[in-house]
N, C-alpha and C positions, 0 to 999 in steps of 0.2 A: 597624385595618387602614387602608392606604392608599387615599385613593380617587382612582381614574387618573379616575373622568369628566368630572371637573374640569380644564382645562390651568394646570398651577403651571407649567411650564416652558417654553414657547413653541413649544404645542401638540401636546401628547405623548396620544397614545393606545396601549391596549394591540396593538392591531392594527395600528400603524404600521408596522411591517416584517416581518411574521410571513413571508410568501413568501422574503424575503429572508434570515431566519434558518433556514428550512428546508434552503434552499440551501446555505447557507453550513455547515449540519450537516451536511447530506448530501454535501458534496463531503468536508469533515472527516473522517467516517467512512470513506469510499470511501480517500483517504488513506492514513490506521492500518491499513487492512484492507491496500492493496498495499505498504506498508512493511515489515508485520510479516512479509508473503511474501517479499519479497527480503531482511530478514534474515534470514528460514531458509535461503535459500538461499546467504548468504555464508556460514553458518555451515557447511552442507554440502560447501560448496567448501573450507573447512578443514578437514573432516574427511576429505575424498577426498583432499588432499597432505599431510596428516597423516598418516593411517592408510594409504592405499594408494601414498605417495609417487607420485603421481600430478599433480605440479605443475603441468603444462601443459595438461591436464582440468580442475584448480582455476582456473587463467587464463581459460580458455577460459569456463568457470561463471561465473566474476565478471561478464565481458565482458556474457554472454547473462543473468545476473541483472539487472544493471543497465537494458539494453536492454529486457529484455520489462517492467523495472516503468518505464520510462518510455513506453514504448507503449499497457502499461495507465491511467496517470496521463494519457495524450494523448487517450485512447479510452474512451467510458464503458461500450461496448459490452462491449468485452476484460474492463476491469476486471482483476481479482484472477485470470484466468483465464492470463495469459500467465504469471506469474511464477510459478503455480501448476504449470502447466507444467514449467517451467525444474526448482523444486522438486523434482518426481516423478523426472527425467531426471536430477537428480544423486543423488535417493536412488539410485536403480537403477544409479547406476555405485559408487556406496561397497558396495553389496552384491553387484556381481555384476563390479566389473573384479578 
């Protein structure tokens, strides 16, 4: 095994950025997590001018997909919450316009 307690490379420890890789994980995941939201929701906005020929709903969905995941990517508060949103408001028009 390697041993870090030693500096071979000018002055490397295992602890040298832990705070910093958590950070930079957690903002990573946070990410993935509102991405994969707003592509359910393009995907939904396909399916409403797809299936309920409702194209100006699917615009209108893009618009407001895009916006709520960059409000949540702006906001750590919101997060996955705004797009999730967005989400439920076009499921519910693909089944009930």
């Amino acid at each position: 095994m390697a041993d870090t307690k030693h500096a071979p490379f000018a002055g490397y420890s295992p602890d040298m950025d832990a705070r910093s890789h958590e950070a930079t994980y957690g903002g990573f995941i946070r990410f993935v997590e509102i991405t994969t939201v707003v592509v359910i929701c393009l995907v939904l906005t396909l399916a409403v001018g797809g299936i309920k020929h409702a194209w100006l709903t699917s615009i209108f969905g893009v618009i407001l997909a895009l916006a709520s995941g960059a409000v949540g990517a702006m906001s750590p508060s919101v997060g996955v919450k705004a797009p999730a949103t967005v989400a439920i408001l076009l499921l519910l028009a693909l089944i009930f316009y």
